[in-house]
DRENVO-968380 format. One record per residue (C-alpha): residue number from 1; x, y, z. Coordinates in steps of 0.2 Angstrom, whole numbers, plus 5000, padded with zeros to 4 digits. Each point is the difference from the previous one (the first is absolute). Example, Ala and Ser with C-alpha at 12.3 -4.5 7.8 and 13.67 -1.06 7.14 Angstrom:
! DRENVO-968380
pt n 1 | xx 5062 | yy 4978 | zz 5039
pt n 2 | xx 5006 | yy 5017 | zz 4997
END
This chain:
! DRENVO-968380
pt n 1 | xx 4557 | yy 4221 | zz 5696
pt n 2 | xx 4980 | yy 4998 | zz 4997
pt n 3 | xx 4989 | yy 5011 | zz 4993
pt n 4 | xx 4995 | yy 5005 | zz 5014
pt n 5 | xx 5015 | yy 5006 | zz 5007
pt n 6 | xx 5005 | yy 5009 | zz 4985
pt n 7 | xx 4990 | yy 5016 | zz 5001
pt n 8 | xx 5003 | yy 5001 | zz 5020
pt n 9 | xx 5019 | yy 4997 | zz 4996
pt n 10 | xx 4997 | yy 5018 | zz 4985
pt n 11 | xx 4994 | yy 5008 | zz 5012
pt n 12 | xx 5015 | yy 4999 | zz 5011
pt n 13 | xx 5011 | yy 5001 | zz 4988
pt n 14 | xx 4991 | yy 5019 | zz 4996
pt n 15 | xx 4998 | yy 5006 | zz 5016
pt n 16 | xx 5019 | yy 4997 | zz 5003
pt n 17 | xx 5008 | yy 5008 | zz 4984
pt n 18 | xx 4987 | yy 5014 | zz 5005
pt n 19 | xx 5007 | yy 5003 | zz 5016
pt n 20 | xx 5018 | yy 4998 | zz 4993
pt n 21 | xx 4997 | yy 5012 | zz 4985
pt n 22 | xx 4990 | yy 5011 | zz 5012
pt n 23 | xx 4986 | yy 4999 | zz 4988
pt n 24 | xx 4986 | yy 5010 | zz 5007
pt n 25 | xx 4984 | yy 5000 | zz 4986
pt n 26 | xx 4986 | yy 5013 | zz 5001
pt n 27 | xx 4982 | yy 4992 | zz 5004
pt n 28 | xx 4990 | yy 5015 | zz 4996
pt n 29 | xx 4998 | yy 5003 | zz 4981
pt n 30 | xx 4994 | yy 5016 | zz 5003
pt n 31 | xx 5018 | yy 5007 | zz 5009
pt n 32 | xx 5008 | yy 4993 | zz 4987
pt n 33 | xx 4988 | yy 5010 | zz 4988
pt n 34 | xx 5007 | yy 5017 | zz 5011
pt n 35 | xx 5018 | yy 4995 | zz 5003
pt n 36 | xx 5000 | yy 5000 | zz 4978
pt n 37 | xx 4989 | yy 5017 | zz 4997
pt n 38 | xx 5011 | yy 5005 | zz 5015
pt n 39 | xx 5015 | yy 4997 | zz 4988
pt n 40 | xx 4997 | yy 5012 | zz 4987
pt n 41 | xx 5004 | yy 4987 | zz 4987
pt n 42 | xx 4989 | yy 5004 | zz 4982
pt n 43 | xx 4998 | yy 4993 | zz 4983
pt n 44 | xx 5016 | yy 5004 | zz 4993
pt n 45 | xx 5011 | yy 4995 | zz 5015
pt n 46 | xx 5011 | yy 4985 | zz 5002
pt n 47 | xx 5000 | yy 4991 | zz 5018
pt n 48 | xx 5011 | yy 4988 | zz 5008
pt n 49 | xx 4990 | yy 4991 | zz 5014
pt n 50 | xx 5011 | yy 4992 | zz 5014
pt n 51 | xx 4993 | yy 4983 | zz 5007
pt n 52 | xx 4983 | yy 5000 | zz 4993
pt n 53 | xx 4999 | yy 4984 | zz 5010
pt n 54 | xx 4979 | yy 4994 | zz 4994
pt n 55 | xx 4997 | yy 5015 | zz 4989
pt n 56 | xx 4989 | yy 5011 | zz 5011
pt n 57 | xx 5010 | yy 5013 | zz 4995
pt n 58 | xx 5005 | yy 4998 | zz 4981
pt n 59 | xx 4982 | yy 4998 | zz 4995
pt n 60 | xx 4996 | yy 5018 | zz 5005
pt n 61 | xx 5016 | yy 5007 | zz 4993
pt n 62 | xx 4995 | yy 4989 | zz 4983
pt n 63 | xx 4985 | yy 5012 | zz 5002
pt n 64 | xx 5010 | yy 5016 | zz 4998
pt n 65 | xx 5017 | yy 4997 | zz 4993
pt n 66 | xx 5008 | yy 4997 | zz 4983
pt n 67 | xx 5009 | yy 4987 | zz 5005
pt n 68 | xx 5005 | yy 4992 | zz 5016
pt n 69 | xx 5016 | yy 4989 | zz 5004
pt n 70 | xx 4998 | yy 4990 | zz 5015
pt n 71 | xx 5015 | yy 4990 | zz 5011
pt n 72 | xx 4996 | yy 4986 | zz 5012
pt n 73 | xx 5013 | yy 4990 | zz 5010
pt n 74 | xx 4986 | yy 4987 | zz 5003
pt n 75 | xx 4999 | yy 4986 | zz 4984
pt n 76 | xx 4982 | yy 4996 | zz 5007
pt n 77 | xx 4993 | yy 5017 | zz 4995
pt n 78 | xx 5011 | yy 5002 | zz 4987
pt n 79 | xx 4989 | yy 4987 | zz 4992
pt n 80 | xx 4984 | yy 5005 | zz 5006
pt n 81 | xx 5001 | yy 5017 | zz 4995
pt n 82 | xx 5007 | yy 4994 | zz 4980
pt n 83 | xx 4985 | yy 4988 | zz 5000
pt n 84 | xx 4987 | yy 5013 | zz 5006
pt n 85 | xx 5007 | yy 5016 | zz 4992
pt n 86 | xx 5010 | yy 4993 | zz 4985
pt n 87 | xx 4989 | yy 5002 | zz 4988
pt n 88 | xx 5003 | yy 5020 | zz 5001
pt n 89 | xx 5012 | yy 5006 | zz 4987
pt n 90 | xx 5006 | yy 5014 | zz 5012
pt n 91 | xx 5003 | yy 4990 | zz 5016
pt n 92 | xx 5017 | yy 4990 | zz 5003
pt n 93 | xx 5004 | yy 4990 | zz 5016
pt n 94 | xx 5018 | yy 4996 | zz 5002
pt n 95 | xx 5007 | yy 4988 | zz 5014
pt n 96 | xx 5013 | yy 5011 | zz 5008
pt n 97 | xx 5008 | yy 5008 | zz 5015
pt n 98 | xx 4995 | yy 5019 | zz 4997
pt n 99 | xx 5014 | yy 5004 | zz 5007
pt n 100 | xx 5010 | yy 4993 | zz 4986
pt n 101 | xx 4991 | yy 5010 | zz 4987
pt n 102 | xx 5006 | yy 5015 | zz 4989
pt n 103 | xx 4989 | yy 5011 | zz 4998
pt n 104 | xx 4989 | yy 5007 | zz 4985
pt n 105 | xx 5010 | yy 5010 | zz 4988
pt n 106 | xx 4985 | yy 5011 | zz 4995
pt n 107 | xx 4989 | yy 5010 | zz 5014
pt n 108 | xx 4991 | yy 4988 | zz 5014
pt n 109 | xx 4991 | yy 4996 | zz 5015
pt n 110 | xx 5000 | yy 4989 | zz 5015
pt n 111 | xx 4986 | yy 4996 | zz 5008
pt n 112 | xx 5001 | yy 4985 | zz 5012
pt n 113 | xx 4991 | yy 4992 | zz 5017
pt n 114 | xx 5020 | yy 4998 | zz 5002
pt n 115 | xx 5006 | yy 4985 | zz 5011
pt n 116 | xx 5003 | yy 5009 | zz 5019
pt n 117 | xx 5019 | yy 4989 | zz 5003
pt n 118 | xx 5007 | yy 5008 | zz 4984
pt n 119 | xx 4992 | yy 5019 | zz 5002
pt n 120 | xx 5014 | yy 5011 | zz 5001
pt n 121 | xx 5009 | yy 4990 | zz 4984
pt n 122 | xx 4985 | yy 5003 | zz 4989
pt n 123 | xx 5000 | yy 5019 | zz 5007
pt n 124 | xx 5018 | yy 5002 | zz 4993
pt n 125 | xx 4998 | yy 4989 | zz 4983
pt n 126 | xx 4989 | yy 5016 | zz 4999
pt n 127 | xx 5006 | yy 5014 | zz 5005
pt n 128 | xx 5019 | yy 4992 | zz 4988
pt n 129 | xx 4987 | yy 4998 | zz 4986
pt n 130 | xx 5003 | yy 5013 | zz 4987
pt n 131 | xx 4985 | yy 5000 | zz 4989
pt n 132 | xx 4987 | yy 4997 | zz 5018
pt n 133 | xx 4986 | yy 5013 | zz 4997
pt n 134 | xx 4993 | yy 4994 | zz 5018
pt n 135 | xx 4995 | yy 4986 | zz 5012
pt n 136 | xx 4989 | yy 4993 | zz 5009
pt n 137 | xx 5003 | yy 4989 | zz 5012
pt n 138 | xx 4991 | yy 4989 | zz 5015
pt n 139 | xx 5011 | yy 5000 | zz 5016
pt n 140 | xx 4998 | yy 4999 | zz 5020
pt n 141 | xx 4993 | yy 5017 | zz 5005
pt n 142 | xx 5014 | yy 5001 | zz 5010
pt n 143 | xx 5013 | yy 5000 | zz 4984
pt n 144 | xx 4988 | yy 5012 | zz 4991
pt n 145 | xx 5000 | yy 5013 | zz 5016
pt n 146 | xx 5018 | yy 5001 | zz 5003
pt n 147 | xx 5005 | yy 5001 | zz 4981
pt n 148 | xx 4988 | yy 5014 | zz 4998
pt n 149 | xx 5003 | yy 5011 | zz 5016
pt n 150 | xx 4983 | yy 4995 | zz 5007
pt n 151 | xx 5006 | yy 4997 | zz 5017
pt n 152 | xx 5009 | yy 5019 | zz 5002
pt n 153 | xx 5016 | yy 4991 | zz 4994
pt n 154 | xx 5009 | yy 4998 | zz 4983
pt n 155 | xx 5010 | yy 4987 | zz 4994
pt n 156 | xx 5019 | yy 4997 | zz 4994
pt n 157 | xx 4990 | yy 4991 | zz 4983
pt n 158 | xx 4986 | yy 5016 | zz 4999
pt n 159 | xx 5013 | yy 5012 | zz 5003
pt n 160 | xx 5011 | yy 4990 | zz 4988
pt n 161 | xx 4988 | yy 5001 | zz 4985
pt n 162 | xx 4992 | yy 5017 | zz 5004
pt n 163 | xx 5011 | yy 5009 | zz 4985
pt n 164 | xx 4991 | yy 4991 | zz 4986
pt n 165 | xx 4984 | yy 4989 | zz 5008
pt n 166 | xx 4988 | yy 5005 | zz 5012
pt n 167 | xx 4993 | yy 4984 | zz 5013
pt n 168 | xx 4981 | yy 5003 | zz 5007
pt n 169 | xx 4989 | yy 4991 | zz 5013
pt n 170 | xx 4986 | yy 4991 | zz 4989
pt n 171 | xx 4985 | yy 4992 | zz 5007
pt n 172 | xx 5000 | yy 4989 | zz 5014
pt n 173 | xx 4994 | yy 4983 | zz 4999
pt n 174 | xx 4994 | yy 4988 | zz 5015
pt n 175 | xx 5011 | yy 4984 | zz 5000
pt n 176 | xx 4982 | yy 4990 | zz 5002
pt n 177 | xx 4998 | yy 5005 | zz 4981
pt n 178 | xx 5016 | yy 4988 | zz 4996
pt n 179 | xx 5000 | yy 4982 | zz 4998
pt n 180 | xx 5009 | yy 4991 | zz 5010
pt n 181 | xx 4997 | yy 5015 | zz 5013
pt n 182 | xx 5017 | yy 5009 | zz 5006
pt n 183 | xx 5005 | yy 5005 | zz 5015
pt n 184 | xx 5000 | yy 5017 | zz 4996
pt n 185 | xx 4989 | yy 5012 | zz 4989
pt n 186 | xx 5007 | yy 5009 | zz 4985
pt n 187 | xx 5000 | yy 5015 | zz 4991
pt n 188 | xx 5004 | yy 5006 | zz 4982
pt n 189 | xx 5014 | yy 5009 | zz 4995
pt n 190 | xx 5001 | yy 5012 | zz 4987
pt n 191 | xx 5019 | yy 5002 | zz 4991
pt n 192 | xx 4999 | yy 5015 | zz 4987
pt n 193 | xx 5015 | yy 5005 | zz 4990
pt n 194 | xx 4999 | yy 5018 | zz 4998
pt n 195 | xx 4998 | yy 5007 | zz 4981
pt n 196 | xx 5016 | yy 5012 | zz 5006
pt n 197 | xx 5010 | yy 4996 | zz 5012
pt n 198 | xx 5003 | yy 5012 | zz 5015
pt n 199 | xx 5020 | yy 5000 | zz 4997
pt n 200 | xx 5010 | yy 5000 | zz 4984
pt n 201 | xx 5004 | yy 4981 | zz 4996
pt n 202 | xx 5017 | yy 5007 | zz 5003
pt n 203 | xx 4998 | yy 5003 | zz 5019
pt n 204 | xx 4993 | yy 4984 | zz 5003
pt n 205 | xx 5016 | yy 4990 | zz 5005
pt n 206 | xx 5005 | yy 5013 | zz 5012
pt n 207 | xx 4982 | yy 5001 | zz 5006
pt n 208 | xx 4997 | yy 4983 | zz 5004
pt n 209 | xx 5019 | yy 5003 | zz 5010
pt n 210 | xx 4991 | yy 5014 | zz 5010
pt n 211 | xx 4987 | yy 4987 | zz 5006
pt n 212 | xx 5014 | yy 4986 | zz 5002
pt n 213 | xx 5009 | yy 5013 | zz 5012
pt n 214 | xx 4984 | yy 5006 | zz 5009
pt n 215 | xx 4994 | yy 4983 | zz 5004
pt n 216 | xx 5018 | yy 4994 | zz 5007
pt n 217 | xx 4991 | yy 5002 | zz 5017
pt n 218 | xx 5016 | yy 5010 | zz 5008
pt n 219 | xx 4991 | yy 5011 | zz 5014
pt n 220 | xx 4983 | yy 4996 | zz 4995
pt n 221 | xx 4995 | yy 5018 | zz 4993
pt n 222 | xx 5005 | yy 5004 | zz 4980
pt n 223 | xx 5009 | yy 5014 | zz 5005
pt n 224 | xx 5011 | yy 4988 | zz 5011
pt n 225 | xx 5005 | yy 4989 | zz 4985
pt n 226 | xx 5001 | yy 5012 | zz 4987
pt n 227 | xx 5014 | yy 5008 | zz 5012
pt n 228 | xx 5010 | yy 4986 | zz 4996
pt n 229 | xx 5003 | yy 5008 | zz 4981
pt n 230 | xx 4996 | yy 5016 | zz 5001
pt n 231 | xx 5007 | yy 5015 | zz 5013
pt n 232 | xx 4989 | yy 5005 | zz 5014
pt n 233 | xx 4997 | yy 5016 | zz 4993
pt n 234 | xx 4997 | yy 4993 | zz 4983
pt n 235 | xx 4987 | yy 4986 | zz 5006
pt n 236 | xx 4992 | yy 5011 | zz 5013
pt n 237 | xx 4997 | yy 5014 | zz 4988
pt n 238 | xx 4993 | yy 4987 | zz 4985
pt n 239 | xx 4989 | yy 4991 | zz 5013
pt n 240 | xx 4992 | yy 5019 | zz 5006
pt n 241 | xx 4996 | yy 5004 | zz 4981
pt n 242 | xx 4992 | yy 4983 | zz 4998
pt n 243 | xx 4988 | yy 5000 | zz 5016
pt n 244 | xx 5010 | yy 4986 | zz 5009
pt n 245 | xx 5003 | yy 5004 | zz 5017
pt n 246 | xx 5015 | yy 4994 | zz 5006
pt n 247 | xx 4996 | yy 4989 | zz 5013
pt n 248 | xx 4987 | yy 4992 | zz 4987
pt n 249 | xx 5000 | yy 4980 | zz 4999
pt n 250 | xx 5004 | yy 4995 | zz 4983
pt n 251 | xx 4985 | yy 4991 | zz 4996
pt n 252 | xx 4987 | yy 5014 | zz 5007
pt n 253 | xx 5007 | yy 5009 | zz 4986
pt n 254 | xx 4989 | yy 5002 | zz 4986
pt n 255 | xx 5005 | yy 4995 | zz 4982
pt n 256 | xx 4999 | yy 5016 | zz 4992
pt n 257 | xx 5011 | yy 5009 | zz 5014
pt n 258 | xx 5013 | yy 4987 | zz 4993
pt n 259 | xx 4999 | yy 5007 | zz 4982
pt n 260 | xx 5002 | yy 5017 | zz 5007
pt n 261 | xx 5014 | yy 4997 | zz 5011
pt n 262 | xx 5011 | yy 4991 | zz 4985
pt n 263 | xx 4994 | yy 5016 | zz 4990
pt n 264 | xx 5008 | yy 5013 | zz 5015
pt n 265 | xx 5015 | yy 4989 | zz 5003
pt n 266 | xx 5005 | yy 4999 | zz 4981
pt n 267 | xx 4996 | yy 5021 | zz 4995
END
């Protein structure tokens, strides 16, 4: 191959592991400036960044944190961002599937223009992580609104975590403003692990089976597939003093009705 050739064959070569790592990069330093103040993250926090791909978003959160840990599938930037930012004692890059990693012993942050294809895994290594303080993470608006009850609806995942995180619609962010453009625009979504949780650690199991049972999809309403457990008389009575109407479709039904059905079927 000649010289000439190469660069034109790099460039190939980039745009396709892009498209298979769903690599997605922020164009705009100054949304990658709001996506990080947007995090919370300050000088004594740790933060585990999540395909910093060219660094748009690392050099910002270099800015602000005490230390940043970054994971990148993609060798290519792996290198870049080690020769560029190396020389900072408080910044690691390591060539890995996040997906793969355990997380921080001590207290931590994500914050992440996060890789659309592998969205919802990155949401759950969060919300399983025990030491996560928050994240912040880039996503298709649509992602963002549906886990956050932006559409009137709640999801199984929202409903799910609701005990001990809470998940909130960030800003939104045009897909012109990434590079290469998506088809779609995104949003940010907010995971925030609540300093107590709303039920004792405890109840969670049984909780968590609540939701399983409510979201089974037998007769389309809650009360319909809680029947399936619990008596009429029981399940009727529980879903009155929770504010669930009985003919209410499970995912219209809010997450803190959830919280306070488990607490009137379990007095």
């Amino acid at each position: 191959m000649s010289r000439s050739q190469f660069p034109r064959a790099r460039q190939a070569r980039t745009a396709s592991t892009r498209k298979t790592l769903s690599q997605n990069f922020l164009a705009d330093p100054a949304v990658a400036r709001r996506l990080v103040a947007s995090s919370g993250v300050g000088p004594d926090d740790l933060v585990v960044e999540v395909g910093p791909g060219d660094g748009a978003v690392t050099r910002p959160l270099l800015d602000r944190a005490r230390r940043v840990v970054a994971y990148e599938r993609d060798r290519h930037f792996v290198e870049r961002l080690r020769s560029r930012l190396g020389h900072h004692e408080r910044f690691r890059c390591h060539e890995a599937d996040f997906r793969d990693v355990r997380p921080p012993r001590e207290p931590f942050h994500v914050v992440a223009n996060a890789p659309f294809g592998i969205t919802t895994d990155i949401v759950r290594w969060c919300l399983d992580a025990g030491h996560l303080v928050s994240a912040a993470l880039v996503t298709q608006l649509e992602f963002a609104r549906k886990h956050t009850g932006d559409y009137g609806r709640w999801s199984r995942l929202a409903v799910t975590a609701w005990p001990e995180h809470r998940l909130e619609l960030g800003m939104r962010i045009g897909r012109r403003l990434f590079r290469p453009v998506p088809a779609v625009d995104a949003a940010v979504i907010h995971v925030r692990r609540r300093q107590k949780p709303l039920l004792p650690e405890a109840d969670l199991p049984d909780y968590r089976d609540l939701v399983e049972l409510g979201f089974s999809g037998v007769g389309g309403s809650l009360w319909a597939s809680l029947r399936r457990a619990v008596p009429a008389r029981a399940a009727s009575r529980a879903c009155a003093e929770a504010g669930i109407a009985r003919d209410q479709p499970v995912g219209l039904v809010p997450p803190d009705r959830w919280i306070a059905l488990y607490e009137a079927l379990t007095d």
